[in-house]
C-alpha positions as CSV (number, residue, x, y, z in Angstrom):
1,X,6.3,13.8,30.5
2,X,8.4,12.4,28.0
3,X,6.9,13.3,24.3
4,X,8.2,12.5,20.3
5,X,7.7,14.0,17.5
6,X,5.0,13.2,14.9
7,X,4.1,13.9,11.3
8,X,0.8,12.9,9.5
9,X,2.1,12.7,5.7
10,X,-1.1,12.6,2.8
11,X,0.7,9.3,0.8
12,X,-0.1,9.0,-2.6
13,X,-0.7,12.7,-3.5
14,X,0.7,16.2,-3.4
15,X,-2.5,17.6,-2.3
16,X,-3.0,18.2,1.5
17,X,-6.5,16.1,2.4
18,X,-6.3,13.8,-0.4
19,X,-4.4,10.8,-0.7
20,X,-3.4,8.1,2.5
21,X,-3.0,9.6,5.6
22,X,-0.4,8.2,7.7
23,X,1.0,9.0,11.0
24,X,5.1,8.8,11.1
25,X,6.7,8.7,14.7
26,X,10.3,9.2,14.8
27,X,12.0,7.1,17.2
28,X,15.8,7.4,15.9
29,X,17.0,9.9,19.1
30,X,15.4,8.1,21.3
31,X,15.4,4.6,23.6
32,X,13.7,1.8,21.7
33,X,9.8,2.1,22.4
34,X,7.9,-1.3,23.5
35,X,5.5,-3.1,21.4
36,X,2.7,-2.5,23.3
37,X,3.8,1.5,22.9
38,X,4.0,1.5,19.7
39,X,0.5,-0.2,19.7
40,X,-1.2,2.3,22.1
41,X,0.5,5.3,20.1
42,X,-0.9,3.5,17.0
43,X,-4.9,2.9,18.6
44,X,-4.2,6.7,19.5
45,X,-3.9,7.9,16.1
46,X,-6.6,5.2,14.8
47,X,-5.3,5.9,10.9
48,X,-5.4,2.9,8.8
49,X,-1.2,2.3,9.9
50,X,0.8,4.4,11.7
51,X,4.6,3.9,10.9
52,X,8.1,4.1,13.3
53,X,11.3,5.2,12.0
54,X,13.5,2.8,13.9
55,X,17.6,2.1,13.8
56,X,18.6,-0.7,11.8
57,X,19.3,-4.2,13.2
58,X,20.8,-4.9,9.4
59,X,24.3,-3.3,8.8
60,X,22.3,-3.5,5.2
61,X,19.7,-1.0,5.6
62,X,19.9,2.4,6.0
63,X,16.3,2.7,8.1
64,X,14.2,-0.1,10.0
65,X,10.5,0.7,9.7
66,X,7.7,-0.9,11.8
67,X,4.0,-0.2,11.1
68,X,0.8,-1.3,13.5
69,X,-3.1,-0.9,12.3
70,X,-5.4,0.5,15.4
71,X,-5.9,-3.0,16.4
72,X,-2.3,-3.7,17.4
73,X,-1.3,-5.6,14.1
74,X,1.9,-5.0,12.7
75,X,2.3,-5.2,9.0
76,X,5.5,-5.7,6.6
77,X,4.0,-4.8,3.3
78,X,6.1,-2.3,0.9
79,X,2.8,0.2,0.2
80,X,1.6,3.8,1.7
81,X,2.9,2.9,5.2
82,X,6.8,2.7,4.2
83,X,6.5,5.1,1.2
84,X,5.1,8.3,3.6
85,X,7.9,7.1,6.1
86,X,10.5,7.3,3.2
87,X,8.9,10.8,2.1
88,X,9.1,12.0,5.0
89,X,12.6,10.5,5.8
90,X,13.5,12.5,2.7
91,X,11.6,16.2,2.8
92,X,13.3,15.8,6.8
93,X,16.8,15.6,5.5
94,X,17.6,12.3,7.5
95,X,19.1,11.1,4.2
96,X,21.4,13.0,2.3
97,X,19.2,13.6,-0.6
98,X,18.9,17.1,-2.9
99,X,15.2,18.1,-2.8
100,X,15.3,21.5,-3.9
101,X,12.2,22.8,-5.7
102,X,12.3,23.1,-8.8
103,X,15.4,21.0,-9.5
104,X,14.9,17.3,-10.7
105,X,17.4,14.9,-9.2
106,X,18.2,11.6,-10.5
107,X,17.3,8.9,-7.6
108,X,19.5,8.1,-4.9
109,X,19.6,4.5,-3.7
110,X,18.8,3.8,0.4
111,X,17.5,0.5,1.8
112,X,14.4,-0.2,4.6
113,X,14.1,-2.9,6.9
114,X,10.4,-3.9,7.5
115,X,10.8,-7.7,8.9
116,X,13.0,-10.0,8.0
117,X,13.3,-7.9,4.2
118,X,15.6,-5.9,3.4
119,X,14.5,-3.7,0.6
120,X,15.8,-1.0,-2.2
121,X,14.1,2.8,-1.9
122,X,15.0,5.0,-4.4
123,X,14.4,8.4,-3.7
124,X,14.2,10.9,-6.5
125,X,11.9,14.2,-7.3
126,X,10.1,15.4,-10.4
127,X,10.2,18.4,-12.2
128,X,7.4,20.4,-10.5
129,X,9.7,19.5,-7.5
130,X,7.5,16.7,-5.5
131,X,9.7,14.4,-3.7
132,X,9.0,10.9,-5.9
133,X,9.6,7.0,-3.9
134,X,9.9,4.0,-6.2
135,X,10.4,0.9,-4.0
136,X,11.0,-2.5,-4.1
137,X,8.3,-4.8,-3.0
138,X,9.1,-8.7,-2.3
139,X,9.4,-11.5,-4.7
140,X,5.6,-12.1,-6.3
141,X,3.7,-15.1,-4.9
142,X,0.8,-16.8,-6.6
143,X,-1.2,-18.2,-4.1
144,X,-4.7,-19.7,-3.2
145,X,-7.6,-19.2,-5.9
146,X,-11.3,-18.2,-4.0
147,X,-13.5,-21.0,-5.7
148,X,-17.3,-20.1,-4.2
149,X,-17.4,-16.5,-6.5
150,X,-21.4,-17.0,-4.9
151,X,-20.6,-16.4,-1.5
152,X,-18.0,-14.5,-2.5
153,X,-20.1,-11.8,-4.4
154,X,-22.9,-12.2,-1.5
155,X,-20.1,-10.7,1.2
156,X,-19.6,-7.7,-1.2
157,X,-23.4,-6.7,-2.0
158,X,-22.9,-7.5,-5.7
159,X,-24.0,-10.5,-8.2
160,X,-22.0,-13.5,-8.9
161,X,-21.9,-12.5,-12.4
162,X,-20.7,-9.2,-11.6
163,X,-16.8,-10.8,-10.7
164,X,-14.5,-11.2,-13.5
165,X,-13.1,-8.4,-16.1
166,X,-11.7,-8.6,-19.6
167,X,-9.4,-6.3,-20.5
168,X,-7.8,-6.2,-23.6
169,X,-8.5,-9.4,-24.9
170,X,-7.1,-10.8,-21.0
171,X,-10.1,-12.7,-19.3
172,X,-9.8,-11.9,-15.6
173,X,-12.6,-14.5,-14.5
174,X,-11.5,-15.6,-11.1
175,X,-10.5,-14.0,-7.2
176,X,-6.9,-14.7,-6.2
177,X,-4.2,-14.2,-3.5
178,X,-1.3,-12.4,-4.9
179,X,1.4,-11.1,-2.6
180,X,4.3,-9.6,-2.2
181,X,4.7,-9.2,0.9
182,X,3.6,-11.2,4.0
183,X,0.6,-9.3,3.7
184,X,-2.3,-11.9,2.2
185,X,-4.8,-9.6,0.3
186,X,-8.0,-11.7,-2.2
187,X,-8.0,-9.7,-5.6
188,X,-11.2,-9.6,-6.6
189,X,-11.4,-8.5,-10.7
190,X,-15.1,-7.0,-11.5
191,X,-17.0,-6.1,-14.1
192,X,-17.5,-2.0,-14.7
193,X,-16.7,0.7,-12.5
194,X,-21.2,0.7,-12.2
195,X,-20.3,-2.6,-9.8
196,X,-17.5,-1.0,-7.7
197,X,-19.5,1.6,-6.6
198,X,-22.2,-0.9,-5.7
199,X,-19.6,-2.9,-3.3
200,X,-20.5,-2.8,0.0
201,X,-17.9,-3.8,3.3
202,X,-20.9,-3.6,5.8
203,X,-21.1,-7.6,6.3
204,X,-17.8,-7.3,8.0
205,X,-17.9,-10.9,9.0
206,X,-18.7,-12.5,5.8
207,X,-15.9,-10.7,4.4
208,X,-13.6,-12.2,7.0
209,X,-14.8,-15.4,6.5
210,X,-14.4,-14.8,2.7
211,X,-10.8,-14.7,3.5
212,X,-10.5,-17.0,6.0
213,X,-11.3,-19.5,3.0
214,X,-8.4,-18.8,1.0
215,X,-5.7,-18.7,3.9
216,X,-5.8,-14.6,3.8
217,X,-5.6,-14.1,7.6
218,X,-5.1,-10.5,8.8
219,X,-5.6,-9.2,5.6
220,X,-8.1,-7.7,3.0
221,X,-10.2,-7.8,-0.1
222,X,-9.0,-5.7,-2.5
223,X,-11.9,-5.6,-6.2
224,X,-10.8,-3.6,-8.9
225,X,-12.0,-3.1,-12.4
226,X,-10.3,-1.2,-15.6
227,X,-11.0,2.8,-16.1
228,X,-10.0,4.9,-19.1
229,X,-6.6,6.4,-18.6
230,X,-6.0,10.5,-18.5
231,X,-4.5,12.8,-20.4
232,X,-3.8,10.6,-23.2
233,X,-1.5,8.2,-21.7
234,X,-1.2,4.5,-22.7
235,X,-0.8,3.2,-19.4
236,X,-3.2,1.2,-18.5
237,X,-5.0,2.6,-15.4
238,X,-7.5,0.4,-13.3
239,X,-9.4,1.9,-10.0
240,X,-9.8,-0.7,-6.8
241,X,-11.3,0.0,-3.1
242,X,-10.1,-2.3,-0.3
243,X,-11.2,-3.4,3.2
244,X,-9.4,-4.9,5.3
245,X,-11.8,-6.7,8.8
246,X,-8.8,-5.7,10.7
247,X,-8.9,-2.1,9.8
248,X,-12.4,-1.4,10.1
249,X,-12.6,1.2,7.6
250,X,-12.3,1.7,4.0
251,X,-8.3,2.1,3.4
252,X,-7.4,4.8,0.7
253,X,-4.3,3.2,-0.8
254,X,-2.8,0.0,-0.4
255,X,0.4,-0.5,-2.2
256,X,0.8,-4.3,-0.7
257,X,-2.5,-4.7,-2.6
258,X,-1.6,-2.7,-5.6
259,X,1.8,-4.4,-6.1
260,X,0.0,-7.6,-6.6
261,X,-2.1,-6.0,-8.9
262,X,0.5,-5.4,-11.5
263,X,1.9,-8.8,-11.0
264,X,-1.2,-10.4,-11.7
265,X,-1.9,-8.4,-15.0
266,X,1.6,-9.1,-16.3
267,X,1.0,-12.6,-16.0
268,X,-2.4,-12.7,-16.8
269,X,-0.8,-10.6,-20.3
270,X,1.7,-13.6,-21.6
271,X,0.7,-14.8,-24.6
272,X,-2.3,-12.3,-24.8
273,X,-0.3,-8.7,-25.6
274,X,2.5,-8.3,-28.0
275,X,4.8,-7.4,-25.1
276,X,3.4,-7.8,-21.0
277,X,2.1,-5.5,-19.5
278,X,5.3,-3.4,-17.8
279,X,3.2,-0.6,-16.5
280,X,0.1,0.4,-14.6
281,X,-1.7,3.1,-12.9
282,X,-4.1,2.6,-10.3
283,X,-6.6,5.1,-8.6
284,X,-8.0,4.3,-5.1
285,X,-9.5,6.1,-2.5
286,X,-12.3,7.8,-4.8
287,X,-15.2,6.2,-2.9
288,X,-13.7,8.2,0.1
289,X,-13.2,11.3,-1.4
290,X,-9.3,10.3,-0.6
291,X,-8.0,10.4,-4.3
292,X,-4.4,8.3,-4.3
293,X,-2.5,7.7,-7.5
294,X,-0.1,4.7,-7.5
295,X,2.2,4.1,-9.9
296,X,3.8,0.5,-10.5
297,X,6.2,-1.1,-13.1
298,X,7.2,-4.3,-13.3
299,X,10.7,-5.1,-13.8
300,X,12.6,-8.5,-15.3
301,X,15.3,-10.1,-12.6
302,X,17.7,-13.1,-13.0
303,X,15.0,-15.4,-10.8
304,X,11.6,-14.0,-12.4
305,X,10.1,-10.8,-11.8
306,X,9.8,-7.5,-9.1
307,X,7.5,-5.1,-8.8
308,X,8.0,-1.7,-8.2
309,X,5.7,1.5,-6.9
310,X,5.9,4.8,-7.0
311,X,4.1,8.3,-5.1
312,X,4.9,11.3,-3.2
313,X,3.3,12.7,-0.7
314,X,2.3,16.1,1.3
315,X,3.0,17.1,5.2
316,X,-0.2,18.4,6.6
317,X,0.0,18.3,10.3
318,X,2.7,17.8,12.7
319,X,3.7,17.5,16.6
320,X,4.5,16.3,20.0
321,X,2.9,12.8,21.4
322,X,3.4,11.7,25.0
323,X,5.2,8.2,25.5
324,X,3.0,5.6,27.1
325,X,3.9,4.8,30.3
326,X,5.4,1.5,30.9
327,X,3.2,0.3,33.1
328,X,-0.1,0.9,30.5
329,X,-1.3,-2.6,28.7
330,X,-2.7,-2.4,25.5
């Protein structure tokens, strides 16, 4: 039987078992797969996304990446599922990138396809020699504002007065969509890190429902709250868990969630700081013993602003998976 190769990459780390895990098929050798097998490949490795490295059908882009969740889903969003593909794109040598140990390179420049976006990736690597991805997320949209926090905070397990956050003189007092990428997630800001351990995604329906309310189909809920930063550093740092109905579980990291994130705290921070907030950390995955670190910055563009993240990530297993047969329906 036909077979392809496989790699399950931890994103969002450089320690094997912590961080994302994400399966990576590499399809670039070989005829183009279905849809319904790259669905059935995906339910088979029932991670939170599973990734294909694809051709391009831009003469822009350098790689065309398509991601499914285990419930046939495809997803476009700029987070763990096209950074892992890009590491691994990178550690693999499919671009021409220098990624000796030991040897910091400035970034090389390569753009993905996911959709109908054609995006930046720069690839560059640190000086304990992880392999480091900044990319490029879509423009930042500011979208429907969740206006029952009652039913809202019933769906999670906490209080109504337990959503909303002030940080730094910024009063985070309301659950939003942010996006920037097709990918709808509700932001929910809370009060200490006491009430996101207390969050429960048991009442999976409610949840959904939650959603539905704010037009944040096929998406999740993604409730945050401020944490001290480490090792001294002035970034400001905030930890978040997320659940998406679709997924079913707990997701580790979610960079389409994250991305939004930092928009909304630099526009939250006009007028408030003496210069917006550029930077953030943000920790996720701690809940599932799954630590992730994601790093994003916000940069200034001629029509507004972009948001960028950053990670690396560790190879930990790797392998041969048969092709489904043609005449198998998902």
């Amino acid at each position: 039987m036909a077979t392809l190769r496989y790699y399950i990459i931890d994103v969002f780390t450089s320690t094997a078992y912590q961080g994302n895990p994400l399966a990576v098929v590499d399809t670039t050798t070989t005829p183009p797969l279905t849809n319904t097998q790259m669905k059935l490949i995906s339910r088979q490795f029932n991670l939170s996304e599973t990734t294909f490295i694809c051709p391009p059908t831009s003469t822009k882009a350098t790689w065309r990446l398509r991601s499914f969740l285990p419930n046939g889903e495809e997803v476009f969003g700029a987070g763990h599922n096209s950074l892992g593909a890009w590491w691994w794109i990178a550690h693999s040598g499919l671009v021409d990138v220098d990624v000796t140990l030991g040897t910091p390179q400035s970034g090389r420049i390569y753009h993905q396809q996911l959709g109908d976006n054609i995006l930046p990736v720069e690839i560059s690597q640190s000086n304990l020699g992880d392999i480091i991805i900044s990319m490029r997320q879509g423009p930042p949209q500011f979208l429907n504002k969740h206006t029952n926090p009652g039913s809202l905070s019933r769906s999670l397990g906490i209080k109504e007065s337990d959503i909303g956050l002030k940080y730094a003189g910024i009063e985070l007092n309301e659950a939003r969509v942010v996006t920037t990428s097709p990918a709808r997630h509700l932001l929910v800001p809370v009060r200490d890190m006491g009430v996101l351990r207390n969050v429960s995604f048991a009442d999976k329906d409610g949840i959904a429902k939650e959603l539905a309310s704010t037009s944040s189909y096929n998406s999740g809920v993604y409730v945050f709250t401020s944490v001290p930063s480490e090792d001294g550093s002035t970034v400001p740092r905030f930890e978040a868990r997320f659940f998406s109905p679709g997924m079913g579980m707990e997701d580790p990291a979610t960079g389409s969630a994250a991305g939004p994130l930092a928009a909304y705290m630099w526009a939250k921070s006009a007028g408030t700081l003496g210069d917006k907030m550029t930077q953030i950390e943000v920790l996720q995955g701690v809940q599932t013993g799954r630590r992730c670190l994601m790093k994003l910055r916000v940069e200034v563009v001629e029509d507004g602003f972009a948001i960028l993240i950053s990670g690396t990530g560790v190879l930990v297993a790797d392998g041969n998976i048969v092709i489904p047969s043609l005449d198998v329906s998902f």
